[in-house]
N, CA and C atoms as a LAMMPS dump frame, in Angstrom:
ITEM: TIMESTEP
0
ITEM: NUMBER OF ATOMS
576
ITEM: BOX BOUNDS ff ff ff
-5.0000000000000000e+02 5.0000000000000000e+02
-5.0000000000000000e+02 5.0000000000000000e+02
-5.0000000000000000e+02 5.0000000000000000e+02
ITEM: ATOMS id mol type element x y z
1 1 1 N -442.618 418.53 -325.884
2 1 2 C -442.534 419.933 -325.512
3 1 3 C -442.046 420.01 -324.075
4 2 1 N -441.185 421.044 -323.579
5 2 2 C -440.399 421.061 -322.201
6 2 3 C -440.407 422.672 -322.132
7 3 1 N -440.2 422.927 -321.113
8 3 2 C -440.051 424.285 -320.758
9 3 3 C -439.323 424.202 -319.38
10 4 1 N -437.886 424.723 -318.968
11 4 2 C -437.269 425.031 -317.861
12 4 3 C -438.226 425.202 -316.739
13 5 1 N -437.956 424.215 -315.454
14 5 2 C -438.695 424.634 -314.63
15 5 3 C -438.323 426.334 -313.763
16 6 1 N -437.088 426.365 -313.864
17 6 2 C -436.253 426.908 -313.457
18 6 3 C -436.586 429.03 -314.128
19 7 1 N -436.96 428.567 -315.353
20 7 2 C -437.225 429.855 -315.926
21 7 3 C -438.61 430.013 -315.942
22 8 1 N -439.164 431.021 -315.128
23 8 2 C -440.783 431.94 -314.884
24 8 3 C -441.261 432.29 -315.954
25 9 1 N -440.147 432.9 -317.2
26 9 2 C -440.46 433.41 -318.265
27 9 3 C -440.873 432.279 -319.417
28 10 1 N -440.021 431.563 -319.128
29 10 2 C -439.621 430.196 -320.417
30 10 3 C -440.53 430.235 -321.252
31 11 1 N -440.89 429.723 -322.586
32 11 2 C -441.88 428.748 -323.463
33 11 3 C -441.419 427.382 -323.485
34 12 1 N -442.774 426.573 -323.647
35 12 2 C -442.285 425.821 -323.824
36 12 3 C -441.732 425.159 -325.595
37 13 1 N -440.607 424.326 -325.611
38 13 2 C -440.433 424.395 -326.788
39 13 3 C -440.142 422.601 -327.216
40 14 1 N -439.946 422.538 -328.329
41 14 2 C -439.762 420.719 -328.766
42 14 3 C -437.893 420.692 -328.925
43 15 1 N -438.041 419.879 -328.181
44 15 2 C -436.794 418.865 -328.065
45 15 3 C -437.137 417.308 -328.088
46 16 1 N -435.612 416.757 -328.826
47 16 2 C -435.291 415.207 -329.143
48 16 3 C -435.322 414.59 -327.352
49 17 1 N -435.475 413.042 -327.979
50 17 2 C -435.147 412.527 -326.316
51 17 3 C -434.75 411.227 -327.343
52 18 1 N -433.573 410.728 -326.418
53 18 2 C -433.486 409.02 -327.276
54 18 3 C -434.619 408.177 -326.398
55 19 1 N -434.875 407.036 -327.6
56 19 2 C -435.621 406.259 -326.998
57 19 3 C -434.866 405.014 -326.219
58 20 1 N -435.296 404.369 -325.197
59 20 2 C -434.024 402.897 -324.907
60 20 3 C -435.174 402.017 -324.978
61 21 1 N -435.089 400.623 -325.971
62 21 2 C -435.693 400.245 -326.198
63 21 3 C -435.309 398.745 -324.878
64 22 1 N -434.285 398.534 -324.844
65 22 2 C -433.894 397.818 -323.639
66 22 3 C -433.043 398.068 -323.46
67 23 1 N -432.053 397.233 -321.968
68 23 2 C -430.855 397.194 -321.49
69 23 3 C -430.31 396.024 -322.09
70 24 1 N -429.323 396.185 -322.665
71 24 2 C -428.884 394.653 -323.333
72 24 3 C -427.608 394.319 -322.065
73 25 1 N -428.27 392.993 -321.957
74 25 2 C -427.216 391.986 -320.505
75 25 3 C -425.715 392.057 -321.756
76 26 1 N -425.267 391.695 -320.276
77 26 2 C -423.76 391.394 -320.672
78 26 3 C -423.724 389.876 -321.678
79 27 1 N -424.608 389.116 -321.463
80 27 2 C -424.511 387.906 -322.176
81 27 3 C -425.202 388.433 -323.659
82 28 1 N -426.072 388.654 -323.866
83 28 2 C -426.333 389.717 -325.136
84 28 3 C -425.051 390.166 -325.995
85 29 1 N -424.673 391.29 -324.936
86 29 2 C -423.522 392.019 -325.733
87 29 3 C -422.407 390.827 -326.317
88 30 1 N -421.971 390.394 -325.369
89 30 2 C -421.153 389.045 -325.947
90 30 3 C -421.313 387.802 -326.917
91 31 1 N -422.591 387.787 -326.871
92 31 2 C -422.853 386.994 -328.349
93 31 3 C -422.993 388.279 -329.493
94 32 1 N -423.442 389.116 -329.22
95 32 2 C -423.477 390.234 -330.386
96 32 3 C -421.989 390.148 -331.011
97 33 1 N -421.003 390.112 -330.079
98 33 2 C -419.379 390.58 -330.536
99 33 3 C -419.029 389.39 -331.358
100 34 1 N -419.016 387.775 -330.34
101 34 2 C -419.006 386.726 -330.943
102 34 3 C -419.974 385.879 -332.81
103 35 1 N -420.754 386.932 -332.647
104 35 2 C -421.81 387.027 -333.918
105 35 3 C -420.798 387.606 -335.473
106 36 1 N -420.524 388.965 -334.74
107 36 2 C -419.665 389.435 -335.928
108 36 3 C -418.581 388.785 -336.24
109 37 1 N -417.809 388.22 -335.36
110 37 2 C -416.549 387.666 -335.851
111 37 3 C -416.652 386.283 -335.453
112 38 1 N -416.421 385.506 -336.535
113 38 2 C -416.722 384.28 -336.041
114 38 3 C -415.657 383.091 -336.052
115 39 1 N -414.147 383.891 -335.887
116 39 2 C -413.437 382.964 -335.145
117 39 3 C -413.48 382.986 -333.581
118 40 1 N -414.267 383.614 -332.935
119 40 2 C -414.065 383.431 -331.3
120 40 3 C -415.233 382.77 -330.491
121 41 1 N -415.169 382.006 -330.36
122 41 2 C -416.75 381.534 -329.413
123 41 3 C -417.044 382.228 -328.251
124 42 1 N -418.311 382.146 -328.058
125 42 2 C -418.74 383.154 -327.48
126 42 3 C -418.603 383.146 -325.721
127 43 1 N -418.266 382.041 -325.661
128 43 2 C -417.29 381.544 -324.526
129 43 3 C -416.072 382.048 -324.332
130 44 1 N -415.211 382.218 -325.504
131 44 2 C -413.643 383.041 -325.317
132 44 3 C -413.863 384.196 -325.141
133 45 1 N -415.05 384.805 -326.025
134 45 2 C -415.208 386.434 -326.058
135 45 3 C -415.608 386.696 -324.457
136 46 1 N -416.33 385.735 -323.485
137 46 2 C -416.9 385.765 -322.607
138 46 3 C -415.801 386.425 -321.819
139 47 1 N -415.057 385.348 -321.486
140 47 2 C -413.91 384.866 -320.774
141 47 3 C -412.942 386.661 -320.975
142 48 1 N -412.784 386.749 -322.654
143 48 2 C -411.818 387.805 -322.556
144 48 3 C -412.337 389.351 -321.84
145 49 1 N -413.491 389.323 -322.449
146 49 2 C -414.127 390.794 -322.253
147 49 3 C -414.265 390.708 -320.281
148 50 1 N -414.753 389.706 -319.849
149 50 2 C -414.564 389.581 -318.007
150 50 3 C -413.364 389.772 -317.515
151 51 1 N -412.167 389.558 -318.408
152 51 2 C -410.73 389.784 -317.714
153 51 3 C -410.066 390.987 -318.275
154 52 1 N -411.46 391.554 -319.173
155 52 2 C -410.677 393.19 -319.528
156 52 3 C -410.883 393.767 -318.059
157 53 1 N -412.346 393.641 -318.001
158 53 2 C -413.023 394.396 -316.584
159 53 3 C -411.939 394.495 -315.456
160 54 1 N -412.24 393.274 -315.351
161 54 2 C -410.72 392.989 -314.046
162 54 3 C -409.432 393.772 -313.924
163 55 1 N -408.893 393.307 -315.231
164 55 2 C -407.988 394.076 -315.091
165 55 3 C -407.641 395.652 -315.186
166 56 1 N -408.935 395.999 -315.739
167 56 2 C -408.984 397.423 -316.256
168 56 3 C -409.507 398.557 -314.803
169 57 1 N -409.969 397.324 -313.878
170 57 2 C -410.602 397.864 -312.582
171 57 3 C -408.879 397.785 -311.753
172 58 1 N -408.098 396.824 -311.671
173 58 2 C -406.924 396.629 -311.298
174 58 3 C -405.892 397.693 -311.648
175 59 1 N -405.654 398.109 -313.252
176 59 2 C -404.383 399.047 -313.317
177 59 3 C -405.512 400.555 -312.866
178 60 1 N -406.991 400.73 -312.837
179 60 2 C -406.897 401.812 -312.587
180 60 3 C -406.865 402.491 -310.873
181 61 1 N -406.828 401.464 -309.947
182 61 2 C -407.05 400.925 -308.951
183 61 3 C -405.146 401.134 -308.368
184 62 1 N -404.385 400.682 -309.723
185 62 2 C -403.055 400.785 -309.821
186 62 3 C -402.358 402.382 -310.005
187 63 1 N -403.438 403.581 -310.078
188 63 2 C -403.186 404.85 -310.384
189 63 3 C -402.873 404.998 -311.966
190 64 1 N -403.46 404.109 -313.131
191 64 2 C -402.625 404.59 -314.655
192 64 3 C -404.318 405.108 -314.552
193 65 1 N -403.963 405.682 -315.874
194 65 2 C -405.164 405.966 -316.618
195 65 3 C -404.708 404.909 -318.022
196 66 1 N -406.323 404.293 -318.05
197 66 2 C -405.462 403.449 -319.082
198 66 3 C -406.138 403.628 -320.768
199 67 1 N -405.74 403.539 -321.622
200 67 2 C -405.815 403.975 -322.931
201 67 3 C -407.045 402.774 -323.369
202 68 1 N -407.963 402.489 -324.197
203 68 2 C -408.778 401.542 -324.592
204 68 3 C -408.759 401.997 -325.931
205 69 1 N -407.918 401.684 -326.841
206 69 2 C -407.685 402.008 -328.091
207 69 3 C -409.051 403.142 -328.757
208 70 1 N -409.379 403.267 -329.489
209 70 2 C -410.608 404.144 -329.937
210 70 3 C -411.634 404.275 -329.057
211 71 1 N -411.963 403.323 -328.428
212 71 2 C -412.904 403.639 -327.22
213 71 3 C -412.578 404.407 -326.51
214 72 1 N -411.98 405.034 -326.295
215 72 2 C -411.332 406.249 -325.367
216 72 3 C -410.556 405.956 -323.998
217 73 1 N -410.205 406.999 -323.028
218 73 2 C -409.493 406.694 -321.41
219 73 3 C -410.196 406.625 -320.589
220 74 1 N -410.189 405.146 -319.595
221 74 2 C -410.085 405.495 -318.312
222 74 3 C -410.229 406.266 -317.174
223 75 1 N -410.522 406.837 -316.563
224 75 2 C -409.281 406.914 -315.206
225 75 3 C -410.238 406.893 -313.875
226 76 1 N -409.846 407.453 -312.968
227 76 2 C -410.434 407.329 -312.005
228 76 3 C -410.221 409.036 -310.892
229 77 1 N -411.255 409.575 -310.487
230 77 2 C -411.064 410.728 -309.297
231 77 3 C -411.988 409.975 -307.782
232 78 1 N -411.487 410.673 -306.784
233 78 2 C -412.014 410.573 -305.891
234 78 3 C -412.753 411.898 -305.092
235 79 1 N -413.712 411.578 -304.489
236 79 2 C -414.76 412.236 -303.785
237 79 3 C -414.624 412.459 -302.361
238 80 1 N -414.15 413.297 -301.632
239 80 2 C -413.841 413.252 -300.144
240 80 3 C -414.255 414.04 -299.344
241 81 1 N -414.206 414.164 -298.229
242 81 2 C -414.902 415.84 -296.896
243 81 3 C -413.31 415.92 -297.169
244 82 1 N -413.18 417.45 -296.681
245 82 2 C -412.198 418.059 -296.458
246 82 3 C -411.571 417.923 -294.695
247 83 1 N -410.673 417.959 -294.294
248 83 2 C -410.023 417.451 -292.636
249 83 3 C -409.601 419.299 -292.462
250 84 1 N -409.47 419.698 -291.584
251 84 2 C -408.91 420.519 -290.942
252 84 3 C -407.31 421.014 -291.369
253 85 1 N -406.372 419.441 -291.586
254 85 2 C -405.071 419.448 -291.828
255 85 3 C -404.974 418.437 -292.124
256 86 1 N -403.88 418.14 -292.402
257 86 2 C -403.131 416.869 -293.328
258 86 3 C -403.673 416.166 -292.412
259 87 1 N -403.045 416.293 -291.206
260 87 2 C -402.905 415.587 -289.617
261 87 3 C -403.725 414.816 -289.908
262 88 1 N -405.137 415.327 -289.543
263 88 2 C -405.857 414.578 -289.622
264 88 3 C -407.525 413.896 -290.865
265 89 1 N -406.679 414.282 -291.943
266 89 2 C -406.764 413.62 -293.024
267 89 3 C -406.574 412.539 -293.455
268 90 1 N -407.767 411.104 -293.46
269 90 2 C -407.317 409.773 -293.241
270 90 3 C -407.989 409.597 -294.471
271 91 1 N -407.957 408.216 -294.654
272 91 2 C -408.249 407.334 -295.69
273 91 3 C -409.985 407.533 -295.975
274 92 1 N -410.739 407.467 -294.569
275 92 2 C -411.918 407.852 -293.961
276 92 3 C -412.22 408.687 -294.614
277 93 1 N -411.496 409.597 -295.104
278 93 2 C -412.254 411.112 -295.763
279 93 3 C -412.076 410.862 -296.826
280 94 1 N -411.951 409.576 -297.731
281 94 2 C -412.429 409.55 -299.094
282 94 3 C -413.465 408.826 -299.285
283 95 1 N -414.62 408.769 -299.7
284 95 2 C -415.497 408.671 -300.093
285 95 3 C -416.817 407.968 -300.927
286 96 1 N -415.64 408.39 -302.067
287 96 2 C -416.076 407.587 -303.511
288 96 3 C -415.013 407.548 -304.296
289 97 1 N -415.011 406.664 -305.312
290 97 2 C -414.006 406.63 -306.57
291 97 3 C -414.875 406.463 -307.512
292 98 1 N -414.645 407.487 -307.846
293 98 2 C -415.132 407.85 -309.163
294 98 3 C -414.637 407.106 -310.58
295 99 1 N -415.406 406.778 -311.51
296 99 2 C -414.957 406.549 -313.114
297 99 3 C -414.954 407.304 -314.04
298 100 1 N -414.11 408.239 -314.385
299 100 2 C -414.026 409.087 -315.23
300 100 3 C -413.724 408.108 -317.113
301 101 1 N -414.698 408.443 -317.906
302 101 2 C -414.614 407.926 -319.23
303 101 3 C -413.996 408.868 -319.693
304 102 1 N -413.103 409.351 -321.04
305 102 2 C -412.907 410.1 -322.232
306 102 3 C -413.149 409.498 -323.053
307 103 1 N -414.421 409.915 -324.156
308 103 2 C -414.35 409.476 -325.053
309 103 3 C -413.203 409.493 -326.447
310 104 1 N -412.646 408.513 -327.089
311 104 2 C -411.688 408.451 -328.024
312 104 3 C -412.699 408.607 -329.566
313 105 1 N -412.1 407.957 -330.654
314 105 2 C -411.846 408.284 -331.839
315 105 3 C -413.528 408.015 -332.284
316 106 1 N -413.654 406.791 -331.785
317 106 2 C -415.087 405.908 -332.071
318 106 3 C -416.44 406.401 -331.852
319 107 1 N -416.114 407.516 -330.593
320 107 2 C -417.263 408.095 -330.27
321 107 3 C -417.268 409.53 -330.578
322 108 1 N -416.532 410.047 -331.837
323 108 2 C -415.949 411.91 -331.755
324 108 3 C -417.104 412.244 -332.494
325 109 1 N -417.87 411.475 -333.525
326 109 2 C -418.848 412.032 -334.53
327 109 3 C -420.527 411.001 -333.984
328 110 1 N -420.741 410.743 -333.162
329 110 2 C -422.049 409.493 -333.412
330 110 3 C -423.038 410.387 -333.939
331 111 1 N -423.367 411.939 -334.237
332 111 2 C -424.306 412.388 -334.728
333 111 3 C -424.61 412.033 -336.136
334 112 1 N -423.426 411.937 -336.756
335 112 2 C -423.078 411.508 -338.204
336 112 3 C -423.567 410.024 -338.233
337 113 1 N -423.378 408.738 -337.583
338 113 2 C -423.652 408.177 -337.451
339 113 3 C -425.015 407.446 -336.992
340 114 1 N -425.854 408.617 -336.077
341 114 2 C -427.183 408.285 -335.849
342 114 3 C -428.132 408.582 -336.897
343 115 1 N -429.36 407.264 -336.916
344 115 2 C -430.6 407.45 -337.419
345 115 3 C -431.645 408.09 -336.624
346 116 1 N -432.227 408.977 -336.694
347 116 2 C -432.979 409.695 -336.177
348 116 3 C -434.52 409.54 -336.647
349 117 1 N -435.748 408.746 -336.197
350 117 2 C -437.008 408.787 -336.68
351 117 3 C -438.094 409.749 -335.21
352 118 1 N -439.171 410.244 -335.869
353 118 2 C -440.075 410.207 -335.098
354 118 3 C -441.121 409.449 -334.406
355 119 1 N -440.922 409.383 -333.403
356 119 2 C -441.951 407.955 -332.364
357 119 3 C -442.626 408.995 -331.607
358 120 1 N -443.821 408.366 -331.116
359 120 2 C -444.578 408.624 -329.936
360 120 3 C -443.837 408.524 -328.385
361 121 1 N -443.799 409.391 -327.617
362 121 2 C -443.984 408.94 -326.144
363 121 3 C -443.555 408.06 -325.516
364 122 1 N -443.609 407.958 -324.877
365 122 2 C -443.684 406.347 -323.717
366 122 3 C -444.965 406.355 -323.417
367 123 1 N -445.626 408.01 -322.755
368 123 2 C -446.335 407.797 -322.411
369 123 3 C -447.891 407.797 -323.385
370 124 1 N -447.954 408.324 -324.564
371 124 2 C -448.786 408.066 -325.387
372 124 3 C -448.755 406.673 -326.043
373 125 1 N -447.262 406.306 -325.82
374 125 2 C -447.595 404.461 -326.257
375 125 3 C -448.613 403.942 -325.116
376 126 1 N -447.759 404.213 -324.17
377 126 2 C -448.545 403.403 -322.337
378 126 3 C -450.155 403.549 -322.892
379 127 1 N -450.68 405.002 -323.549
380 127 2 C -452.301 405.101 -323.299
381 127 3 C -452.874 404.992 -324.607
382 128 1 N -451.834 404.407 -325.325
383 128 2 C -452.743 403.578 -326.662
384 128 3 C -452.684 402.406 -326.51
385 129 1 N -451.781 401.442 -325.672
386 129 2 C -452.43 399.621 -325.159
387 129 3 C -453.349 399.835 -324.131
388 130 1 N -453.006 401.143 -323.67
389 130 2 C -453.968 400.952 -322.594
390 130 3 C -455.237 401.065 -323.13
391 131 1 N -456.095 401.888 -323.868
392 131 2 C -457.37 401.921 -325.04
393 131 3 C -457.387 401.556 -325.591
394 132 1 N -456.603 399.879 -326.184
395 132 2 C -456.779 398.798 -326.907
396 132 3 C -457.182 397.732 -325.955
397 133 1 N -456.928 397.396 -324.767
398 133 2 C -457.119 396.904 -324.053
399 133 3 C -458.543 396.956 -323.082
400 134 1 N -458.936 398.423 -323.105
401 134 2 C -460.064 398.142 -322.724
402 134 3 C -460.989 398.734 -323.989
403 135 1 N -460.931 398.477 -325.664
404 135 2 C -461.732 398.584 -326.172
405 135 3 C -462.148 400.071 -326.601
406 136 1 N -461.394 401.3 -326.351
407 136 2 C -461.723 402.385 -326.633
408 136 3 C -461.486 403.174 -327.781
409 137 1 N -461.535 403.599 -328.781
410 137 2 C -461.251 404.171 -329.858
411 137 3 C -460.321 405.604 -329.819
412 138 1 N -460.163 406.173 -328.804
413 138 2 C -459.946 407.293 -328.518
414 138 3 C -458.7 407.189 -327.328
415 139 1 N -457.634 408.152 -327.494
416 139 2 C -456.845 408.15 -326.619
417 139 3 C -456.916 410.003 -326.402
418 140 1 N -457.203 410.174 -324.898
419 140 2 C -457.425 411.649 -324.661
420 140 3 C -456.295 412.537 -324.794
421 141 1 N -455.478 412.784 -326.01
422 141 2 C -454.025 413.332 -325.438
423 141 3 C -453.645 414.745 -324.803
424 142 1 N -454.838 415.095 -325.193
425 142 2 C -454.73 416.436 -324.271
426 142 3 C -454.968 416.399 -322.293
427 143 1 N -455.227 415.255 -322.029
428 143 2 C -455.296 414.352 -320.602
429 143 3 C -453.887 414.286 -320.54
430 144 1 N -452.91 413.875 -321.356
431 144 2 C -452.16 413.417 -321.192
432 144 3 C -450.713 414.412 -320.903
433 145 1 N -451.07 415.329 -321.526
434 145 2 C -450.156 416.818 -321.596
435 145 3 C -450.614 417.216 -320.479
436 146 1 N -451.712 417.687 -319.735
437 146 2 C -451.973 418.094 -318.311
438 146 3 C -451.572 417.319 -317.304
439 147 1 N -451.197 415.613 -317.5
440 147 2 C -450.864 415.157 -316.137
441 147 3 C -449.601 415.1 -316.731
442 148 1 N -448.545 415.483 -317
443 148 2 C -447.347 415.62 -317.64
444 148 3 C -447.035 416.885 -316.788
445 149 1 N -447.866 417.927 -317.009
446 149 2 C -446.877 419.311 -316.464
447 149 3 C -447.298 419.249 -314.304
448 150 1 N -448.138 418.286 -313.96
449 150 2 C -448.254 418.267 -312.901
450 150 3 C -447.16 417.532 -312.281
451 151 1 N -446.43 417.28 -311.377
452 151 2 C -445.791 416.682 -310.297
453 151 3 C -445.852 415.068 -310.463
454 152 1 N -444.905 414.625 -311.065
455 152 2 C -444.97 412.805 -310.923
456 152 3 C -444.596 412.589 -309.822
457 153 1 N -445.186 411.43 -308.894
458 153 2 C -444.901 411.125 -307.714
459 153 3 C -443.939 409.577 -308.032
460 154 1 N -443.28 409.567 -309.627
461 154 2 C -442.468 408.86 -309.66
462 154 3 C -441.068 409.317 -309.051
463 155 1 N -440.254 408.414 -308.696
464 155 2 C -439.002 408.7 -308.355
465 155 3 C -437.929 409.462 -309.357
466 156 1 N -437.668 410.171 -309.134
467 156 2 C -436.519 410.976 -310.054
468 156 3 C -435.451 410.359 -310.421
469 157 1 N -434.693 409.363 -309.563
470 157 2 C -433.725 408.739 -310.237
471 157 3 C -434.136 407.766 -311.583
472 158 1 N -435.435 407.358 -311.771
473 158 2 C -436.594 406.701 -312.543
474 158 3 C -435.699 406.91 -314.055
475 159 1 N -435.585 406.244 -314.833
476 159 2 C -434.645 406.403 -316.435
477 159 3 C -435.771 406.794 -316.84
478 160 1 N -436.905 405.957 -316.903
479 160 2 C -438.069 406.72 -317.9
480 160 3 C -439.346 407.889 -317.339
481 161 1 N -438.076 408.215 -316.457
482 161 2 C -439.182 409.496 -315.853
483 161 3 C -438.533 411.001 -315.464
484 162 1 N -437.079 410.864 -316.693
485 162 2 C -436.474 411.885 -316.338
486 162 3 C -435.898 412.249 -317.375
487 163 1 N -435.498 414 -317.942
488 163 2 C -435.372 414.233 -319.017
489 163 3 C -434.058 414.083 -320.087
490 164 1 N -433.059 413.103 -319.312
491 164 2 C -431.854 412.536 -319.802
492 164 3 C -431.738 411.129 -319.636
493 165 1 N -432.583 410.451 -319.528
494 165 2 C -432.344 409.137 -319.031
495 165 3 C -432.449 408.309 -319.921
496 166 1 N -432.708 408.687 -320.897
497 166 2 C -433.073 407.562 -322.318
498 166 3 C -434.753 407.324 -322.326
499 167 1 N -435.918 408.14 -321.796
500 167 2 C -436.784 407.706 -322.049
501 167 3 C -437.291 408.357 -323.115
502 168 1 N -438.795 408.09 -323.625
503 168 2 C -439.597 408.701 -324.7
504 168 3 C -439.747 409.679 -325.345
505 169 1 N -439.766 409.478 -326.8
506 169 2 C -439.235 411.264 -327.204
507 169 3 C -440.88 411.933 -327.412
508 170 1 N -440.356 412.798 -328.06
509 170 2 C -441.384 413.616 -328.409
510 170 3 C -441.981 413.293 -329.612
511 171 1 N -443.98 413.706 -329.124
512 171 2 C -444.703 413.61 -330.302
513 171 3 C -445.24 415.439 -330.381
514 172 1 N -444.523 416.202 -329.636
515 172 2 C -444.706 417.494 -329.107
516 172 3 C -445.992 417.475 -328.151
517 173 1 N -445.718 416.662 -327.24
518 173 2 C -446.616 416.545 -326.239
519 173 3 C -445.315 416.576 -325.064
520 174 1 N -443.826 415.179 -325.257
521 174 2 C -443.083 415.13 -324.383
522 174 3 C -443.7 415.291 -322.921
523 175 1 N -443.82 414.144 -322.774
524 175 2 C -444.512 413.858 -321.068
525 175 3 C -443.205 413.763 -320.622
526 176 1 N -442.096 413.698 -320.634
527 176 2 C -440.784 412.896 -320.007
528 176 3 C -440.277 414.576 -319.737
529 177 1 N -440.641 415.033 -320.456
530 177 2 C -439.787 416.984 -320.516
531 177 3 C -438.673 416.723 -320.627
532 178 1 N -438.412 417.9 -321.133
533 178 2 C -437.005 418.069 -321.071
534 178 3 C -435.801 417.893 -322.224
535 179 1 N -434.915 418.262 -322.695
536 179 2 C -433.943 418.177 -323.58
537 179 3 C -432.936 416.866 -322.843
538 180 1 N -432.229 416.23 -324.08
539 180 2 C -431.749 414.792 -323.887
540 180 3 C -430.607 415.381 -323.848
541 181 1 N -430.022 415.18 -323.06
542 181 2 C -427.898 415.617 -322.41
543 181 3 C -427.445 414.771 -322.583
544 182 1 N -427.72 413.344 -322.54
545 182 2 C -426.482 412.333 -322.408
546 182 3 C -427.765 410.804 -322.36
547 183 1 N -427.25 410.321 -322.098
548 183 2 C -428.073 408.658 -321.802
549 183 3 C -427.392 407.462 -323.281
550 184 1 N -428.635 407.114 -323.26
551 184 2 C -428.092 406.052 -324.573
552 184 3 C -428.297 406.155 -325.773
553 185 1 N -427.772 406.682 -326.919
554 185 2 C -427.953 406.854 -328.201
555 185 3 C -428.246 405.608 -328.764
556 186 1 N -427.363 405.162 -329.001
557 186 2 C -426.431 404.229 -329.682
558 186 3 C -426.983 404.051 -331.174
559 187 1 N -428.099 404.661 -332.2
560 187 2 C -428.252 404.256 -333.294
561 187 3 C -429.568 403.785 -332.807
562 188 1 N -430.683 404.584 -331.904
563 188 2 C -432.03 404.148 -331.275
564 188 3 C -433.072 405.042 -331.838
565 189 1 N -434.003 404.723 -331.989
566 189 2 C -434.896 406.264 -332.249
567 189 3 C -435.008 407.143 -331.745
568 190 1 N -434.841 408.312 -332.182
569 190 2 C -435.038 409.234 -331.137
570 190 3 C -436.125 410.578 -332.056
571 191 1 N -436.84 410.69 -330.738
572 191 2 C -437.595 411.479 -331.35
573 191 3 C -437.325 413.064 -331.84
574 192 1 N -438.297 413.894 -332.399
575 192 2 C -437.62 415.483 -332.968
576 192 3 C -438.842 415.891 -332.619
């Protein structure tokens, strides 16, 4: 359950959140690829997928935007202060470079493609080892919905402490708040 902090009036209401069950390393992902197809060792796949990076950091670095077949485009913007005049408008006043993704063909439907189950929490998992652990039969969840709508003195950039980040869905308690915008799907549970 979430309710806009933003709206005085709001209810609160139930929204999905994906769950991320981990971060899979780059060595992971690369035996995963090398798994399915098994003319490439997972050494070549290594080797190739490190010299996509490279080079894909290189032509965009080169000004293309570059095409990644179904995976979608590339490209790159930059982030700068504004100068007075050209004059004195230097290199200095840019900033950041940005990575702009488009998603292509592969990613146009993943709703169609996702399994969707209902899970608990993060944080009602956290306080059912935690009352297995010390022996308790009872997990207070209505404790758990009151320190939810108070102020976490976790960090906000925090993945599992913010309401797009891929953390814990809803058991309609949603300690994490909030409706899921973006993070990691990929075919994970996510709660309703």
């Amino acid at each position: 359950m979430w309710k806009s902090p933003l709206d005085d009036k709001g209810v609160e209401m139930a929204y999905a959140k994906n769950q991320v069950t981990k971060v899979m390393s780059f060595d992971d992902f690369v035996k995963h690829i090398s798994d399915h197809n098994g003319v490439f060792t997972r050494g070549t796949v290594k080797g190739v997928v490190s010299d996509t990076c490279s080079c894909l950091v290189e032509q965009l670095l080169n000004g293309f935007k570059v095409q990644f077949g179904e995976l979608g485009i590339f490209s790159i913007s930059l982030t700068c202060e504004p100068a007075p005049s050209l004059k004195e408008f230097t290199a200095d006043n840019i900033k950041v470079v940005n990575l702009l993704f488009t998603p292509g063909a592969d990613f146009e439907n993943l709703r169609n493609k996702a399994e969707f189950n209902l899970v608990t929490s993060r944080a009602v998992q956290a306080a059912s080892i935690k009352a297995l652990k010390e022996g308790a039969d009872v997990v207070d969840l209505a404790a758990l919905r009151s320190s939810a709508s108070s102020p976490s003195p976790e960090s906000p950039s925090d993945p599992d402490n913010t309401p797009s980040g891929g953390s814990g869905s809803t058991d309609n308690t949603n300690p994490g708040g909030g409706p899921s915008t973006g993070g990691d799907t990929g075919g994970e549970d996510m709660g309703m």
